[in-house]
LUMDO-7000 format. One record per residue (C-alpha): residue number from 1; residue in three letters; chain; x, y, z negated. Coordinates in nm, 2 decimals, padded with zeros to 4 digits, always signed. Layout:
N
<rec NUM,"ALA","A",<X,Y,Z>> ...
***
This chain:
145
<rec 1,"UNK","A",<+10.04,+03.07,-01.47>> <rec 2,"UNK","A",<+09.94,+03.35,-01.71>> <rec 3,"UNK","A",<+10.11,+03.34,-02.02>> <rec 4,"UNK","A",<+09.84,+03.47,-02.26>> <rec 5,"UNK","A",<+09.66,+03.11,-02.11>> <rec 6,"UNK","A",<+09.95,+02.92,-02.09>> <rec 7,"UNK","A",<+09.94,+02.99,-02.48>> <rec 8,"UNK","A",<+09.61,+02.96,-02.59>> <rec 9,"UNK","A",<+09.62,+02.60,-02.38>> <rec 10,"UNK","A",<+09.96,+02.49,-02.57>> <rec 11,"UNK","A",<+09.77,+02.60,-02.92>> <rec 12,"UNK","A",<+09.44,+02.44,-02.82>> <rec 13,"UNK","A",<+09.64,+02.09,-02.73>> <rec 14,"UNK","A",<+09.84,+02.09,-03.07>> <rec 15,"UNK","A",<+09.49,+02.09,-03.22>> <rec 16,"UNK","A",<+09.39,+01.81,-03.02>> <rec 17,"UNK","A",<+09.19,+02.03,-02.80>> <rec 18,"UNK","A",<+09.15,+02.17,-02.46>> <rec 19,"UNK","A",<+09.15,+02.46,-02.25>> <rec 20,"UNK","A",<+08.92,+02.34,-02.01>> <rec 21,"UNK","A",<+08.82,+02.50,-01.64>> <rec 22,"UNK","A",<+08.56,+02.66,-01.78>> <rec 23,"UNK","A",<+08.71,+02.80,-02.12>> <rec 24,"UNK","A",<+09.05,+02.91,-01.92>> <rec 25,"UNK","A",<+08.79,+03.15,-01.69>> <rec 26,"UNK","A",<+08.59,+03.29,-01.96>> <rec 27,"UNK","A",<+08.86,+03.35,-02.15>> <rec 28,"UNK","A",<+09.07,+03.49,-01.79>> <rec 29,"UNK","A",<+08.74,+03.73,-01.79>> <rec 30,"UNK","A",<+08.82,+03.83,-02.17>> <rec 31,"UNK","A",<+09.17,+03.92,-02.11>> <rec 32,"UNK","A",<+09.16,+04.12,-01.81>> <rec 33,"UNK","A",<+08.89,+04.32,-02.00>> <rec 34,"UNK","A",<+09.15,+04.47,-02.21>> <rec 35,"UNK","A",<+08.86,+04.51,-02.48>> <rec 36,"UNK","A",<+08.53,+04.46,-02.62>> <rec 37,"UNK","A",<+08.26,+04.26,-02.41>> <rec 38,"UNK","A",<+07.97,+04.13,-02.45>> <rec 39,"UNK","A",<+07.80,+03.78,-02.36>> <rec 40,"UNK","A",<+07.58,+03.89,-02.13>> <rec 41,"UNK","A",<+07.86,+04.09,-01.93>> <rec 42,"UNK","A",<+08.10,+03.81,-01.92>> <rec 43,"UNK","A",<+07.82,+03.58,-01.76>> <rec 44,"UNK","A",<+07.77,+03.84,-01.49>> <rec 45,"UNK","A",<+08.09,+03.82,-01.41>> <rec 46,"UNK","A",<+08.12,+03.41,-01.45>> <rec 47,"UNK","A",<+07.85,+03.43,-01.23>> <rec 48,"UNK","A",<+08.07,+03.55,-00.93>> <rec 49,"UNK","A",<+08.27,+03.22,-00.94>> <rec 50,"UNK","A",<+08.01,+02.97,-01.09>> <rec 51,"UNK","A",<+07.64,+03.06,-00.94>> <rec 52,"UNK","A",<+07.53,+02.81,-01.17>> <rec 53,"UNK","A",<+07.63,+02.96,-01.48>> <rec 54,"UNK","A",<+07.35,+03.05,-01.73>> <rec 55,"UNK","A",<+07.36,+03.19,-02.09>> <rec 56,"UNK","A",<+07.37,+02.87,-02.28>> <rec 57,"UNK","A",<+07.70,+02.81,-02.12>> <rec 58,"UNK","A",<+07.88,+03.12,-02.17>> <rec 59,"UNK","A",<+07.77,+03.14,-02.57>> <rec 60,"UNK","A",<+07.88,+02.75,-02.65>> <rec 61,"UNK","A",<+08.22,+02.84,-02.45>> <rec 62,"UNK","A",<+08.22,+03.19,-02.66>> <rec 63,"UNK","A",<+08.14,+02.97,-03.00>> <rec 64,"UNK","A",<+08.45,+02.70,-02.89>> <rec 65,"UNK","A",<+08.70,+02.98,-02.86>> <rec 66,"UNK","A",<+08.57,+03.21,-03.19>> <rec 67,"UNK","A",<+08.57,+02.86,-03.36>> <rec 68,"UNK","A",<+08.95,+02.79,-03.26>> <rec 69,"UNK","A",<+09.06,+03.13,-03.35>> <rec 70,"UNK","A",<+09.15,+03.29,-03.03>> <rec 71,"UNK","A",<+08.87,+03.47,-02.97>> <rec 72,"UNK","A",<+08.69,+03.72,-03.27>> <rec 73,"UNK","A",<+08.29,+03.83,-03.25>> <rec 74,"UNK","A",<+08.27,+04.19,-03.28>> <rec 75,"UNK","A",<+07.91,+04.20,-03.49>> <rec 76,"UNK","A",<+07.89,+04.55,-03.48>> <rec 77,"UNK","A",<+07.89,+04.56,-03.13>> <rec 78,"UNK","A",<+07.73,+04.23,-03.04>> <rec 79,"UNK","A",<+08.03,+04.16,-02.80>> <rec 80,"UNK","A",<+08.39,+03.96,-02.82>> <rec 81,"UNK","A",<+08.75,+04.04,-02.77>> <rec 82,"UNK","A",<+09.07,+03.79,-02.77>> <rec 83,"UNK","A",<+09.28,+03.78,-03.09>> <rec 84,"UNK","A",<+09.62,+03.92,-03.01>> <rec 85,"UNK","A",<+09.80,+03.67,-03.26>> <rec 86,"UNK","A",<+09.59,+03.39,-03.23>> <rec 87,"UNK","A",<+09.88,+03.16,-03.25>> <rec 88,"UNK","A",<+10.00,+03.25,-03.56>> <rec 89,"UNK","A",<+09.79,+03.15,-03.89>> <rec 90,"UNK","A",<+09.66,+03.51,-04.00>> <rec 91,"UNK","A",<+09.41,+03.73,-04.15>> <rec 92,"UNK","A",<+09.31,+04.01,-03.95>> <rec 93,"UNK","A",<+09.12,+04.31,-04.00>> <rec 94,"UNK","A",<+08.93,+04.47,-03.69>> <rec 95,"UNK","A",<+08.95,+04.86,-03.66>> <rec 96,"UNK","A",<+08.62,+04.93,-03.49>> <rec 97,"UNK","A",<+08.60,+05.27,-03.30>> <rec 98,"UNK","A",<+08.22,+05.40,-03.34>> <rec 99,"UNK","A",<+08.27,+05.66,-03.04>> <rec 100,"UNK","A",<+08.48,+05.43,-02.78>> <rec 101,"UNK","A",<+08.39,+05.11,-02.91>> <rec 102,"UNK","A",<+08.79,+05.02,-02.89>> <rec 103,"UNK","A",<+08.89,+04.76,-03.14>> <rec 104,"UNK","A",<+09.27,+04.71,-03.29>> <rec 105,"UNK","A",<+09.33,+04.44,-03.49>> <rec 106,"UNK","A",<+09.56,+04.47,-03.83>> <rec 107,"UNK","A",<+09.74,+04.17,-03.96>> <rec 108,"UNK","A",<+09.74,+04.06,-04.31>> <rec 109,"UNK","A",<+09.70,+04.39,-04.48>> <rec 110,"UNK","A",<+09.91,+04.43,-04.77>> <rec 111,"UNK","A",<+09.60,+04.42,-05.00>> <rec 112,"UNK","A",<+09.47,+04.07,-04.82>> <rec 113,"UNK","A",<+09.67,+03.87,-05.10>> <rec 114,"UNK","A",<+09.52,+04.06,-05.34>> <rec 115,"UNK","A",<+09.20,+03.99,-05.22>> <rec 116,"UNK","A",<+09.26,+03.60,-05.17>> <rec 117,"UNK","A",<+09.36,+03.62,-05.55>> <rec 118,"UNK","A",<+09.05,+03.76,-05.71>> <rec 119,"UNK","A",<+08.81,+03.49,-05.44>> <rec 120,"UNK","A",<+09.06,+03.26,-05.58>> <rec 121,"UNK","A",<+09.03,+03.37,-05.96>> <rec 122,"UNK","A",<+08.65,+03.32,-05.91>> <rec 123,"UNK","A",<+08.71,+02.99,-05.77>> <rec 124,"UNK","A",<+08.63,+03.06,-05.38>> <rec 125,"UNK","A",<+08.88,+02.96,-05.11>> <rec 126,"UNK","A",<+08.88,+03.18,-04.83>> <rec 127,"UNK","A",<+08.90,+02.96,-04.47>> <rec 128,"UNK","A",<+08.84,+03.27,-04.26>> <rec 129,"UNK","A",<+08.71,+03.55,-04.17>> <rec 130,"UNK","A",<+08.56,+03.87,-03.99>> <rec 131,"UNK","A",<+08.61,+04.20,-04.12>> <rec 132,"UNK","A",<+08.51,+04.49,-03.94>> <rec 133,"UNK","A",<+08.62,+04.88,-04.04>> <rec 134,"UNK","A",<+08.39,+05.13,-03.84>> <rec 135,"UNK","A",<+08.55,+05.51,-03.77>> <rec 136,"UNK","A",<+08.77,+05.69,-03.52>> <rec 137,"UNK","A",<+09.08,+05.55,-03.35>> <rec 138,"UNK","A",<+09.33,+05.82,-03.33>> <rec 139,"UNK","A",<+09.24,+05.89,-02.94>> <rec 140,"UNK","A",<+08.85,+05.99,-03.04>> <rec 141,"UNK","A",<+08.99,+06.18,-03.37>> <rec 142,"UNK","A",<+09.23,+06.41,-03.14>> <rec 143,"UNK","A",<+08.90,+06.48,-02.85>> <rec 144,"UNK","A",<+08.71,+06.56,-03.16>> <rec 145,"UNK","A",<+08.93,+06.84,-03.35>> 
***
């Protein structure tokens, strides 16, 4: 079996949930994508192995695996990408290249704390969240000097 799977079913199971047929090929579909893609694109593909596939079912299965964390919504781009550190309780901030549309994820940036103290000092607990930065990855900055 695929490890990246193998993990996400282990952490999905120790939440008393599961990595069902369905979830483990949309989420197959997002991994072998090695990036960015959106809804509508994944269904296309789904649609090679399930005929029957329509819309509906792609976004709740989308929604499940955002919800558990293993998955992250790209709002910018209206698409979806897997969390490299799912497993591991985190807050990430996405790097979101505006010419490539590439996405990196950084984990708990030094100046997260600092900004779970003031939401805390103004008496909001932060659960999660999806913080986008928008400029050049390092690849579009060297094309464009």
């Amino acid at each position: 079996m695929d490890a990246p799977l193998d993990t996400a079913e282990s952490w999905l199971a120790a939440r008393g949930e599961k990595l069902t047929e369905l979830r483990r090929e949309v989420l197959s579909l997002l991994l072998a994508s090695h990036g960015p893609v959106k809804a509508y694109d994944l269904l296309a593909a789904l649609q090679k192995q399930r005929p029957g596939a329509s819309p509906p079912t792609v976004y709740r299965t989308l929604d499940f695996l955002v919800a558990a964390g293993i998955v992250h919504r790209i709002d910018s781009l209206q698409a979806f990408v897997v969390c490299p550190s799912f497993h591991d309780a985190h807050h990430g901030v996405l790097l979101v290249c505006e010419r490539c549309h590439g996405v990196e994820e950084i984990d708990n940036p030094p100046w997260m704390e600092t900004l779970r103290s003031a939401l805390a000092t103004g008496g909001f607990a932060m659960s999660r969240h999806e913080l986008e930065i928008k400029g050049l990855c390092r690849n579009c900055q060297e094309i464009a000097a």
